[in-house]
Backbone as CSV, one residue per row, in Angstrom:
resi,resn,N_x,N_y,N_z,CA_x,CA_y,CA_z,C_x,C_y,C_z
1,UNK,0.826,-1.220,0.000,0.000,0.000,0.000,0.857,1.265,0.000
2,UNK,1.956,0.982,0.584,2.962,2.469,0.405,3.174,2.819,-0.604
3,UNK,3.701,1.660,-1.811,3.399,2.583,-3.007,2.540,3.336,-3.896
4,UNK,1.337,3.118,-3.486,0.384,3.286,-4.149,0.277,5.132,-4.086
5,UNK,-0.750,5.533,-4.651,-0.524,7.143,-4.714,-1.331,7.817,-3.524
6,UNK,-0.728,9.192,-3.166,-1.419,9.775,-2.403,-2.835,10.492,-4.113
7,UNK,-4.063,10.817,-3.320,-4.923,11.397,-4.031,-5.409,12.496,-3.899
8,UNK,-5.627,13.899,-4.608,-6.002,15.058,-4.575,-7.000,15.436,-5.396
9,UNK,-8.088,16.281,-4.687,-9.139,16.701,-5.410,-9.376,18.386,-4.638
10,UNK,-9.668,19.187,-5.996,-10.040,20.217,-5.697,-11.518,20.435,-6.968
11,UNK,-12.205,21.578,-6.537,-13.146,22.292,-7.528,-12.111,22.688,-8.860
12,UNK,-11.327,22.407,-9.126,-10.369,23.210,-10.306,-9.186,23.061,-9.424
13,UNK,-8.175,23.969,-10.331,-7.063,23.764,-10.560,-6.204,24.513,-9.060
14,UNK,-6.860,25.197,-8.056,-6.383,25.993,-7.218,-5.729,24.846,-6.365
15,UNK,-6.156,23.894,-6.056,-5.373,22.793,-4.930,-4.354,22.715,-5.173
16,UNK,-3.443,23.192,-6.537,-1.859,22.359,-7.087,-1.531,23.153,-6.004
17,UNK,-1.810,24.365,-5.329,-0.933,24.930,-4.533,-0.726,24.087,-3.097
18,UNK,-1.710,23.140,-2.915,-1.637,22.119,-2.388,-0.343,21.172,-2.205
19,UNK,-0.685,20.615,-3.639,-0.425,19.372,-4.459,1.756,19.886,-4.188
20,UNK,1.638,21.359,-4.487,3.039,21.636,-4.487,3.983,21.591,-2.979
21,UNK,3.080,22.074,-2.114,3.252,21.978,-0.731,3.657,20.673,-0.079
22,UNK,2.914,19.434,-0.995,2.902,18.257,-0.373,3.787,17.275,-0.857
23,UNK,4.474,18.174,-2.532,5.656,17.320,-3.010,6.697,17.691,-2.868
24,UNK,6.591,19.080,-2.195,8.199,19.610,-1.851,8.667,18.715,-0.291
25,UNK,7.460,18.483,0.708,7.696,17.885,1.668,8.098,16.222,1.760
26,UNK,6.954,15.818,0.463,7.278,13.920,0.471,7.540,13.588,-0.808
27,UNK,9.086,14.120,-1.510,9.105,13.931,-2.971,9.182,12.556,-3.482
28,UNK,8.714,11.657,-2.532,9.154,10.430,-2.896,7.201,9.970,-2.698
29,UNK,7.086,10.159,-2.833,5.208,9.995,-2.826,4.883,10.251,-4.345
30,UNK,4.386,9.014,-4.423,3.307,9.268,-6.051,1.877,10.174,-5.689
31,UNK,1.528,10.855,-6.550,0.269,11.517,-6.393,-0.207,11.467,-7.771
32,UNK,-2.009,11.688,-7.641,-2.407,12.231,-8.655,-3.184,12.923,-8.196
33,UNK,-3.380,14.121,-9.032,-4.481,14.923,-9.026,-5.721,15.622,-9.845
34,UNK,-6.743,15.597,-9.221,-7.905,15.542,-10.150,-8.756,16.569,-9.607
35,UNK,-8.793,17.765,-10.746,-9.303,19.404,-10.809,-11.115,19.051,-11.400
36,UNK,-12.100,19.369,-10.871,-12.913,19.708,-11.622,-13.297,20.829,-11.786
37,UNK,-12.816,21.330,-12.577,-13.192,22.828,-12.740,-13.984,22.823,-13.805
38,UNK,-15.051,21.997,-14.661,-16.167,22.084,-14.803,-17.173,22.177,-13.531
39,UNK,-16.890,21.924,-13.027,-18.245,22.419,-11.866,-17.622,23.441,-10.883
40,UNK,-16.421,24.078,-10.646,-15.592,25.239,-10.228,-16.939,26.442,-10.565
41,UNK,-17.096,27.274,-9.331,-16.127,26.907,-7.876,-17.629,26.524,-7.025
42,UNK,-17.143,25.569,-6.108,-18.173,24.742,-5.170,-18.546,25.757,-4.263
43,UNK,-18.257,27.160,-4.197,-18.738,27.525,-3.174,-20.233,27.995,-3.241
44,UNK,-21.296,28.417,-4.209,-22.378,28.799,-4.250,-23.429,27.882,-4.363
45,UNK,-22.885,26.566,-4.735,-23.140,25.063,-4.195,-23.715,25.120,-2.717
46,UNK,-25.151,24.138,-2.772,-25.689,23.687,-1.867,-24.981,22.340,-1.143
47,UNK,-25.277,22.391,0.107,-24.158,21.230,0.750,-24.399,19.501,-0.018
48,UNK,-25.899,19.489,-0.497,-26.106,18.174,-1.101,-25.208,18.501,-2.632
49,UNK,-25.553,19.140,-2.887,-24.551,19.286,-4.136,-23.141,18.636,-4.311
50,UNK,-22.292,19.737,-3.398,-21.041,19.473,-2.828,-20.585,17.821,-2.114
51,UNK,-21.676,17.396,-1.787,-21.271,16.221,-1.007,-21.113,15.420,-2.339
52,UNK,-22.089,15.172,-3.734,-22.345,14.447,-4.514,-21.108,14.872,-5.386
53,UNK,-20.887,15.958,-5.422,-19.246,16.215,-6.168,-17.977,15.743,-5.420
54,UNK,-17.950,15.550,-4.191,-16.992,15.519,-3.891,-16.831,13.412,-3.431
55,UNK,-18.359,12.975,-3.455,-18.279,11.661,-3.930,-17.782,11.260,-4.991
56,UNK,-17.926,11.789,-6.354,-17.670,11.272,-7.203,-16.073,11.758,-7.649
57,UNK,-15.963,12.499,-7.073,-14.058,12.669,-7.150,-13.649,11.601,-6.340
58,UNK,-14.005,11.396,-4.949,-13.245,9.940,-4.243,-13.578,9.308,-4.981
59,UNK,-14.689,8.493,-5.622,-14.459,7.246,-6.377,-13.943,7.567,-7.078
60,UNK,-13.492,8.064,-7.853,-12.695,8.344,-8.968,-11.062,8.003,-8.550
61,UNK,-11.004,8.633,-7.478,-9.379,8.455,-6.971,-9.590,7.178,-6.327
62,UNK,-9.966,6.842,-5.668,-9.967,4.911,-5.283,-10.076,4.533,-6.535
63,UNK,-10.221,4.567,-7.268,-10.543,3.903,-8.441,-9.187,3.669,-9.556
64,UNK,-8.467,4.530,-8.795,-6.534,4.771,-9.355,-6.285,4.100,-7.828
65,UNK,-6.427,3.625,-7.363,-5.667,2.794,-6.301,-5.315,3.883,-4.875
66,UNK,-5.826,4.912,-5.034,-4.727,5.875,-3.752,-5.113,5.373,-2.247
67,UNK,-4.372,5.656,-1.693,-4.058,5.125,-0.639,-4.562,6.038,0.613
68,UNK,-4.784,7.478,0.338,-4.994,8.989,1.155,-5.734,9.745,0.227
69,UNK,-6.566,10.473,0.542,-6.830,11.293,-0.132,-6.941,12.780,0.402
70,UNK,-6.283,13.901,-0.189,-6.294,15.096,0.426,-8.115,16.125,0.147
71,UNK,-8.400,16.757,0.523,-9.639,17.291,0.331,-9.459,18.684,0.096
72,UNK,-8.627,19.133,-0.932,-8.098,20.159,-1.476,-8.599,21.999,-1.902
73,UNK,-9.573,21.540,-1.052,-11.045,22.892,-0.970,-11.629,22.861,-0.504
74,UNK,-11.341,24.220,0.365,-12.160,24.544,1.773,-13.378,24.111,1.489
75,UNK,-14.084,24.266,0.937,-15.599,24.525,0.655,-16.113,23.015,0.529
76,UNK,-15.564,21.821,0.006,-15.528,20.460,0.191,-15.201,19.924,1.627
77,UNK,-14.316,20.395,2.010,-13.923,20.086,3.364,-14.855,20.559,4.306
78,UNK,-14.870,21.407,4.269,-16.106,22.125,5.265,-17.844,21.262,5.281
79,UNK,-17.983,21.122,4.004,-19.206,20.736,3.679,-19.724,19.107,3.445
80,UNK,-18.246,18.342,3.014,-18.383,16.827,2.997,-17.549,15.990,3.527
81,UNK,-16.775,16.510,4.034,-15.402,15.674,4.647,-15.749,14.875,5.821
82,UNK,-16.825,14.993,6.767,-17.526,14.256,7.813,-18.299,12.605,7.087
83,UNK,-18.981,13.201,5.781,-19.428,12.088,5.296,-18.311,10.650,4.406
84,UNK,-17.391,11.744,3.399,-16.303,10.856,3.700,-15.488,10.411,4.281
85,UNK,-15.424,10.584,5.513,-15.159,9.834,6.198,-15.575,8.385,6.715
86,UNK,-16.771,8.625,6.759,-17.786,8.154,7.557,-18.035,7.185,6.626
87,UNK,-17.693,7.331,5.134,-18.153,6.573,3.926,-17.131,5.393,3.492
88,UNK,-16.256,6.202,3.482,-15.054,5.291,2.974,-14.026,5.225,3.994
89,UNK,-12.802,3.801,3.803,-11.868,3.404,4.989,-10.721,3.712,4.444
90,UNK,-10.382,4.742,3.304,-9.171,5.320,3.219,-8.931,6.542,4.203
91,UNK,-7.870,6.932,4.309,-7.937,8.382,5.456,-7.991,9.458,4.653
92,UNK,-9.082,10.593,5.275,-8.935,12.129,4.456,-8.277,13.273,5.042
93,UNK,-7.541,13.849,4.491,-6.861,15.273,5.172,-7.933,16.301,4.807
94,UNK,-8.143,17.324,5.190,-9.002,18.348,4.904,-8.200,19.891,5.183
95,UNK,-9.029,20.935,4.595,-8.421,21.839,4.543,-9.180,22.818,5.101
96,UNK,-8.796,23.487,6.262,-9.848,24.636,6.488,-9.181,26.287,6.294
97,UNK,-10.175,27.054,6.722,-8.909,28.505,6.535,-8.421,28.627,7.866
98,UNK,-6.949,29.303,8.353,-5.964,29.365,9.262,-6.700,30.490,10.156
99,UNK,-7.515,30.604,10.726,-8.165,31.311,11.740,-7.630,31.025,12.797
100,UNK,-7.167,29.904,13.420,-6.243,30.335,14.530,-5.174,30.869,14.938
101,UNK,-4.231,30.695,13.915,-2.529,31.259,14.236,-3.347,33.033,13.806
102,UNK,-3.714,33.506,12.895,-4.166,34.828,12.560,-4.851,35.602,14.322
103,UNK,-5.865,34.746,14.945,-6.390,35.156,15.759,-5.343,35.402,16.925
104,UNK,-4.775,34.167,17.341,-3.463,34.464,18.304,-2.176,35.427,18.139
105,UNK,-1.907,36.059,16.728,-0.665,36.855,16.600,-0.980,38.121,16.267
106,UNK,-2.727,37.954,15.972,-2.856,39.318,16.054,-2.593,40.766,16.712
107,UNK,-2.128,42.240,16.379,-1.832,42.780,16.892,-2.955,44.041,17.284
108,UNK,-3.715,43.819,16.093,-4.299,45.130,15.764,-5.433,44.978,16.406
109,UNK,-5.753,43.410,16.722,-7.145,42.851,16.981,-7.873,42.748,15.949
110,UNK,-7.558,42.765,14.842,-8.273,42.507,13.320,-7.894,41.367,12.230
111,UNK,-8.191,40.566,12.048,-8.003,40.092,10.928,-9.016,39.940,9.713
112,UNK,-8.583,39.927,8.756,-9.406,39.430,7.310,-9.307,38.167,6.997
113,UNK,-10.882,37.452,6.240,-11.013,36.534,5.947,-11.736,36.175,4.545
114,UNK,-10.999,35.894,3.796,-11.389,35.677,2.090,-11.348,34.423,2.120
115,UNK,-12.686,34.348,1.401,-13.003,32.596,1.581,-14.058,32.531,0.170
116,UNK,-14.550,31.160,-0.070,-15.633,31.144,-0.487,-16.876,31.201,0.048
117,UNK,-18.548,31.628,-0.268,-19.362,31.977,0.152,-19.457,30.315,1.000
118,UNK,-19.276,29.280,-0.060,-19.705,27.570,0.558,-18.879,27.663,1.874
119,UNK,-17.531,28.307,2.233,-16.555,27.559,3.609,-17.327,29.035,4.289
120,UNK,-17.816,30.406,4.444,-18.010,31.269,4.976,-19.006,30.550,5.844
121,UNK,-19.830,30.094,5.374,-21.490,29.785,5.761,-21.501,28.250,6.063
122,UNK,-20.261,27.942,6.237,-20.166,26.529,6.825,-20.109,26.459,8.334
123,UNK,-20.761,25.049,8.956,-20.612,25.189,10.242,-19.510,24.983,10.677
124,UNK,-18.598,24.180,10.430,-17.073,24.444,10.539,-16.109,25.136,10.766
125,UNK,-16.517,26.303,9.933,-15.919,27.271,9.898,-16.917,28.473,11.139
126,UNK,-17.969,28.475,10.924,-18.950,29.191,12.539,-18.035,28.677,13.735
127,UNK,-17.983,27.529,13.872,-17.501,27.029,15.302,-15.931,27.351,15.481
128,UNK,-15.215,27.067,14.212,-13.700,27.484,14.235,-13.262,29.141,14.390
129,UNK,-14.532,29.890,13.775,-14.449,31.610,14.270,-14.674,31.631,15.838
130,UNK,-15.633,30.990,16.469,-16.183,31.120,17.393,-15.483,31.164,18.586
131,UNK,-14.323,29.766,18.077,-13.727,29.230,19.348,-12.318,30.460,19.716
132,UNK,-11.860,30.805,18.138,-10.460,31.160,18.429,-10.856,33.128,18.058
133,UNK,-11.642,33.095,17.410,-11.855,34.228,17.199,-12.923,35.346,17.637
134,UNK,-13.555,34.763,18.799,-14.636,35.843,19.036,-14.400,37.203,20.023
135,UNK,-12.985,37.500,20.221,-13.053,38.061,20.852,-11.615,39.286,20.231
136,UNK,-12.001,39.004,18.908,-11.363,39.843,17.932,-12.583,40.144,16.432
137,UNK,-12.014,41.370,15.951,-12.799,41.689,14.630,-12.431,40.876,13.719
138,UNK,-13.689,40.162,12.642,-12.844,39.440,11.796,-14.052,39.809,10.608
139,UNK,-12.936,40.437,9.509,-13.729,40.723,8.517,-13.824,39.713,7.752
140,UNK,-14.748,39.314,7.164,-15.169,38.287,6.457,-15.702,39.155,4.925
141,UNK,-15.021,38.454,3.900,-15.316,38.550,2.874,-15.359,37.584,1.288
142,UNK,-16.468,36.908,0.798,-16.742,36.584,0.288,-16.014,36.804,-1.162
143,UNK,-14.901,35.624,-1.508,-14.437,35.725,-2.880,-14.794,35.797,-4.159
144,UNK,-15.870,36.060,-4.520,-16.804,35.971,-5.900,-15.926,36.267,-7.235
145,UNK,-15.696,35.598,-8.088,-15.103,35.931,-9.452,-13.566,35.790,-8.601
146,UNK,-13.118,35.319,-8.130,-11.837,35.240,-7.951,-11.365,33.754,-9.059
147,UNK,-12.290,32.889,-8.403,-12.182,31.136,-8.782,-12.078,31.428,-10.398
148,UNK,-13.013,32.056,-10.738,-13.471,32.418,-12.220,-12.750,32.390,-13.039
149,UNK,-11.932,33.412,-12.459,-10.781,34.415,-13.580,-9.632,33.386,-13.652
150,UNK,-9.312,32.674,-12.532,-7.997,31.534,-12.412,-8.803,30.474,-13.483
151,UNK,-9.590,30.367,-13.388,-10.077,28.850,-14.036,-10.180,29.371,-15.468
152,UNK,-10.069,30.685,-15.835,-10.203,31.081,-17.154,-8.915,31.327,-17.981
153,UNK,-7.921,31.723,-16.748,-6.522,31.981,-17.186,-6.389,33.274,-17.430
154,UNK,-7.124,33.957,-16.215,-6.983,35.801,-16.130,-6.495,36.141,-14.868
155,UNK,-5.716,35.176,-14.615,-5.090,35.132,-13.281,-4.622,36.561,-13.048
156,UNK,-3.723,36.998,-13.755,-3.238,38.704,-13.706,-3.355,39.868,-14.559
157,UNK,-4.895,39.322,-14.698,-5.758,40.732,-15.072,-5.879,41.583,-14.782
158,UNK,-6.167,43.144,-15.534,-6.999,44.337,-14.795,-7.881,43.784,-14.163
159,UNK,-8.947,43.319,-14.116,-9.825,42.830,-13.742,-9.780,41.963,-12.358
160,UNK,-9.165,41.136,-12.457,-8.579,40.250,-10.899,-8.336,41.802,-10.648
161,UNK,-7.159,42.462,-11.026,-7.149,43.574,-9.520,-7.751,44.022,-9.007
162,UNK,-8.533,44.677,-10.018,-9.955,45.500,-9.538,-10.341,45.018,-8.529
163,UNK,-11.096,43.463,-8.838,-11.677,43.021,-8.003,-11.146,42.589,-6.250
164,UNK,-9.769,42.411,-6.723,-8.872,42.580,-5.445,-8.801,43.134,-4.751
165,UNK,-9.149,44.933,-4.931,-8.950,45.619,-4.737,-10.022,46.052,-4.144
166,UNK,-11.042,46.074,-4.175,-12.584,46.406,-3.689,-12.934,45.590,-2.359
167,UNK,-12.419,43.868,-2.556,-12.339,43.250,-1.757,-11.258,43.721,-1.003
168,UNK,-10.270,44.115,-0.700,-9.204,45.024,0.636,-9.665,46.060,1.094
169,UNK,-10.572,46.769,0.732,-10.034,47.958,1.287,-11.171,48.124,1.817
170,UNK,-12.195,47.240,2.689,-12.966,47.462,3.874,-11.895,46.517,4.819
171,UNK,-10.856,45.495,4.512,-10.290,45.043,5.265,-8.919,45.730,5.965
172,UNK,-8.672,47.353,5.000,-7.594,47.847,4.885,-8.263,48.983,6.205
173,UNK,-9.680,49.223,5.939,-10.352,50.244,6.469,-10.508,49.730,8.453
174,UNK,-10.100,48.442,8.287,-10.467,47.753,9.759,-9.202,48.025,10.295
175,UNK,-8.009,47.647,9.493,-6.496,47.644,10.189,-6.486,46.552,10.882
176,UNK,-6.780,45.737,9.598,-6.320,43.910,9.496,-4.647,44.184,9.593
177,UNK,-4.454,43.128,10.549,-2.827,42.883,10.113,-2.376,41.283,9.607
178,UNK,-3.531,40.384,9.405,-3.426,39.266,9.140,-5.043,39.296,7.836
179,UNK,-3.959,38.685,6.752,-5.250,37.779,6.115,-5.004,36.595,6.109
180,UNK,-6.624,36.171,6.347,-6.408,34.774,5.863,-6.935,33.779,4.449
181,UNK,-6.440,33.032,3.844,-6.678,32.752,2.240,-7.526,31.806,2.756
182,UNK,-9.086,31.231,2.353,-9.953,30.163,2.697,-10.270,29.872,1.422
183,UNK,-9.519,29.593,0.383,-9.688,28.752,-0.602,-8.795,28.309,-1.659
184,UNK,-8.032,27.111,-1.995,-7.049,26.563,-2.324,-6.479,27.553,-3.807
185,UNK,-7.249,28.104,-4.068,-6.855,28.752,-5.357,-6.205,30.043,-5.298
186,UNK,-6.335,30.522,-3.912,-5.895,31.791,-3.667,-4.871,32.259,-3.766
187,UNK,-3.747,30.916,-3.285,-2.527,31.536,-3.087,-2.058,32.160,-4.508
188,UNK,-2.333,31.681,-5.347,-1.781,32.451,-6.776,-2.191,33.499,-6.636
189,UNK,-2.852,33.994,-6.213,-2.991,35.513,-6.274,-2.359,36.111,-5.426
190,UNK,-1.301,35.829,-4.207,-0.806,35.979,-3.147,0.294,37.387,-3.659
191,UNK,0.939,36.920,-5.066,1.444,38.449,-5.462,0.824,39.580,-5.757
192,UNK,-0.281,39.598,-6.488,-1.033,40.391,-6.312,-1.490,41.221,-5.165
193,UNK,-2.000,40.545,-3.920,-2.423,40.792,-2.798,-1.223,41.785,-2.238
194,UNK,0.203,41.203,-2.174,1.251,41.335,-1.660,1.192,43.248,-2.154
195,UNK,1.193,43.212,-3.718,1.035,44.364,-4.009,0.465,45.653,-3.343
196,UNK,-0.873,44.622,-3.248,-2.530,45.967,-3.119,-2.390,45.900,-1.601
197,UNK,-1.820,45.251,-0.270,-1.951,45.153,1.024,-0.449,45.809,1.759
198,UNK,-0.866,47.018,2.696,0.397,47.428,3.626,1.586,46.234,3.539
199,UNK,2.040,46.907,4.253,3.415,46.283,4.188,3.247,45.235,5.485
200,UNK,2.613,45.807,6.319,2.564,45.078,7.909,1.407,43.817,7.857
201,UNK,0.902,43.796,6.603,-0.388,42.873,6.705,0.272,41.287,6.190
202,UNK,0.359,40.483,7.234,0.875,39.385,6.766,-0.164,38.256,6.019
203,UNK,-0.004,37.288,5.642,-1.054,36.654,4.525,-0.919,34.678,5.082
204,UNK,-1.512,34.475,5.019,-1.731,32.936,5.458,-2.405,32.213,4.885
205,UNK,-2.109,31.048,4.763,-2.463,29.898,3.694,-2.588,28.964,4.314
206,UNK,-3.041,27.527,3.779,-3.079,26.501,4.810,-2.307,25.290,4.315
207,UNK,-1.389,25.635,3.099,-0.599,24.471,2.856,0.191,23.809,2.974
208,UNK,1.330,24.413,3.822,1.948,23.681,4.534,1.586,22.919,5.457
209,UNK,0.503,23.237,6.726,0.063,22.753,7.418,-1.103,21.537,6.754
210,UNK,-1.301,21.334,6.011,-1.934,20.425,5.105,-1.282,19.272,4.562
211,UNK,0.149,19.487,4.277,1.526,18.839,4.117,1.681,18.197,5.292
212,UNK,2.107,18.845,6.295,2.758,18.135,7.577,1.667,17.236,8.307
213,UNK,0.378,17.389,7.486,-0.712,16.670,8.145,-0.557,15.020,7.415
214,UNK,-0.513,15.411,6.120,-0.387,14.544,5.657,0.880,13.289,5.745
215,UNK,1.942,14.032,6.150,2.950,13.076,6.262,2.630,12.582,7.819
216,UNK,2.196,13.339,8.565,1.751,12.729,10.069,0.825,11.245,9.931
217,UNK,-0.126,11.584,9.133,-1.002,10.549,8.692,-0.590,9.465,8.200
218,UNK,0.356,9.768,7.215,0.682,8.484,6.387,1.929,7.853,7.463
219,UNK,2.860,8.009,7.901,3.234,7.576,9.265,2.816,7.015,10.155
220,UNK,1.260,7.395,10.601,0.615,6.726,11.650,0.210,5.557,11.323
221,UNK,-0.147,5.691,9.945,-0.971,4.680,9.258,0.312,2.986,8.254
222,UNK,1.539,3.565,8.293,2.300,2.493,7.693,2.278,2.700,6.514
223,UNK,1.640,4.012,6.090,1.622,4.319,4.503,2.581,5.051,3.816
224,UNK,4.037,5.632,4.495,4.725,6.614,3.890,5.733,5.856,2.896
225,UNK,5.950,6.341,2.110,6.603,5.747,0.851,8.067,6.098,1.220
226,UNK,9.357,4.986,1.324,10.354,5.322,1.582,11.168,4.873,0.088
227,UNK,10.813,4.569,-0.941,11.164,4.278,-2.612,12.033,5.927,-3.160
228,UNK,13.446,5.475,-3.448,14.083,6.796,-4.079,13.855,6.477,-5.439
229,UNK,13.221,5.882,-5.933,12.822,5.651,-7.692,11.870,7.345,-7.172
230,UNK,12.087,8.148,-8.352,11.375,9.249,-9.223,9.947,8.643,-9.017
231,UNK,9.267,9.596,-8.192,7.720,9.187,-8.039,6.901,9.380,-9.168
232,UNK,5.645,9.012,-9.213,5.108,9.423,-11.041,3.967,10.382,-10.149
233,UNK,3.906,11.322,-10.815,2.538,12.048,-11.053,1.489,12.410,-11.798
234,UNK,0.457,12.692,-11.820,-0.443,12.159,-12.818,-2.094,13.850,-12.726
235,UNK,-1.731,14.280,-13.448,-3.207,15.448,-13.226,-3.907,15.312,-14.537
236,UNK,-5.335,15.532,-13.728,-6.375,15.281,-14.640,-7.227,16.434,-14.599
237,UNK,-7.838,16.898,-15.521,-8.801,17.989,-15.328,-9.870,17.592,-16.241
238,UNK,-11.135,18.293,-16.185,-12.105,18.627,-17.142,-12.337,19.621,-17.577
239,UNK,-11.674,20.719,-17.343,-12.010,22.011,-17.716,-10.226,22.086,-19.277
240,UNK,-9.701,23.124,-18.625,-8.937,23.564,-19.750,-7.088,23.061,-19.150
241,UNK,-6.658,22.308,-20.066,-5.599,21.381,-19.365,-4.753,22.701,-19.310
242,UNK,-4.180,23.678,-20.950,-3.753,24.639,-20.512,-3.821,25.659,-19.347
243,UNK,-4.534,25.593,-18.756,-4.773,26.441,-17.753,-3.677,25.897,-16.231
244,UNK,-3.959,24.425,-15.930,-3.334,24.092,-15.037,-1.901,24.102,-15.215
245,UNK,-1.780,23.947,-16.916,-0.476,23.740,-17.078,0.536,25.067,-16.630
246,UNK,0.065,26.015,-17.216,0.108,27.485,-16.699,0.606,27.744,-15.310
247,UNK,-0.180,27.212,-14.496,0.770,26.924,-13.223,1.678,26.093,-12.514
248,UNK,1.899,25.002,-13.415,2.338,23.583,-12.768,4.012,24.118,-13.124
249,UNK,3.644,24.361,-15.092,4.888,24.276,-15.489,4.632,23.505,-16.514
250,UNK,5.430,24.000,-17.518,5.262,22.969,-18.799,5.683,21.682,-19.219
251,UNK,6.797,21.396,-18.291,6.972,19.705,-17.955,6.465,18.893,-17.417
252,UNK,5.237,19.473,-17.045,4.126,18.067,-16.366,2.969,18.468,-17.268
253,UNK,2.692,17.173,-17.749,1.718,16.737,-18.520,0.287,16.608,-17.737
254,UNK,-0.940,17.401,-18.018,-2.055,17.127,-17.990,-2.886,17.318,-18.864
255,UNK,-3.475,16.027,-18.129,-4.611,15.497,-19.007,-5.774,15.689,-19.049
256,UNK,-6.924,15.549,-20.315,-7.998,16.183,-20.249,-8.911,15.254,-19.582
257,UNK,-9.998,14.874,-18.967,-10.800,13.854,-18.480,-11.697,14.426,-18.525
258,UNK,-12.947,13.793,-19.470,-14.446,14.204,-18.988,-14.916,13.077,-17.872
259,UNK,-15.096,14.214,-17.097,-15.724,13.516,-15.753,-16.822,14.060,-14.996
């Protein structure tokens, strides 16, 4: 079973920032990963929705043999990750947004929170504000057309800025000194942000900590791959292969899959 692959699923192509996090840490791990960004982005998705998408991505990845599967979007995680669990006897990592380290290092007593509308309005995410954050401001703001423009390949548009930009500056107006990214696609925009946000406003992601989860897991479990053979990797999309390629890099091959 160690050799077999770790498995990744996101709404689209935003999880590679994932997928990258988790091969710089276990380069000796096979993975594949599988984008649907025909149905991108899950967040305006009803939770039955989401659960039935994010079923048919696990079978899909059991169905390549994997051994783990990561849950590569907040908005999946938040909304179905209890049931797969509960469903299947492979182990799932999940991804939520970093509301705690933001809440504890805060200085200003403010942080920002860009998410999708699906992880905003999740109970998951209610109880995870609740616990670490109620006794700080936390602006919450809803990513709309962010997913869009990445899945279209307008990643560094006028347009992404704009919209970047409208979205900061009620968070700029609070004297956030922490954002936090609540959806796997974000970090590509992280230069951008870097741009349009003070200098003092630090930015948080959840992929490393998504990484170190995962190698914790596969450890506990007898699953970590100790093979120095060149691991294979394998991405699949349904939407536009160029697009992922765009970020991966042009030496990894993906593939188109109607799924």
């Amino acid at each position: 079973m160690s050799k077999q692959p770790i498995g990744i699923f996101d709404s689209g192509v935003g999880g590679t920032s994932i997928w990258k996090e988790i091969h710089a840490l276990l380069p000796n791990e096979n993975t594949i990963y599988l984008a649907d960004s025909a149905n991108a982005p899950y967040g305006p998705k009803g939770k039955d929705a989401i659960i039935d998408l994010s079923i048919k991505n696990t079978e899909y990845l059991l169905s390549k043999g994997c051994k783990l599967i990561v849950v590569a979007c907040n908005t999946a995680t938040t909304n179905a990750i209890d049931y797969l669990r509960n469903t299947y006897k492979v182990p799932f990592i999940g991804i939520e947004p970093a509301i705690k380290p933001a809440a504890l290092q805060t200085k200003t007593n403010a942080i920002g929170i860009l998410a999708t509308k699906g992880t905003l309005s999740s109970e998951l995410f209610s109880k995870t504000s609740t616990r670490f954050a109620s006794n700080i401001k936390v602006v919450e703001q809803i990513g709309d057309g962010i997913v869009e423009y990445i899945e279209s390949g307008q990643l560094y548009s006028e347009d992404m800025k704009s919209l970047l930009r409208g979205y900061l500056k009620p968070m700029m107006d609070a004297n956030i000194d922490y954002l936090v990214l609540g959806c796997t696609h974000y970090p590509y925009v992280i230069p951008l942000l870097t741009d349009l946000l003070p200098n003092q406003v630090k930015i948080i992601d959840s992929g490393e900590a998504v990484a170190r989860q995962t190698k914790v897991v596969l450890e506990r479990n007898n699953l970590l791959n100790t093979d120095r053979i060149k691991p294979e990797t394998e991405f699949y999309t349904n939407g536009k292969p160029e697009v992922m390629t765009s970020l991966l890099g042009k030496y990894f091959d993906v593939k188109y899959l109607d799924f």
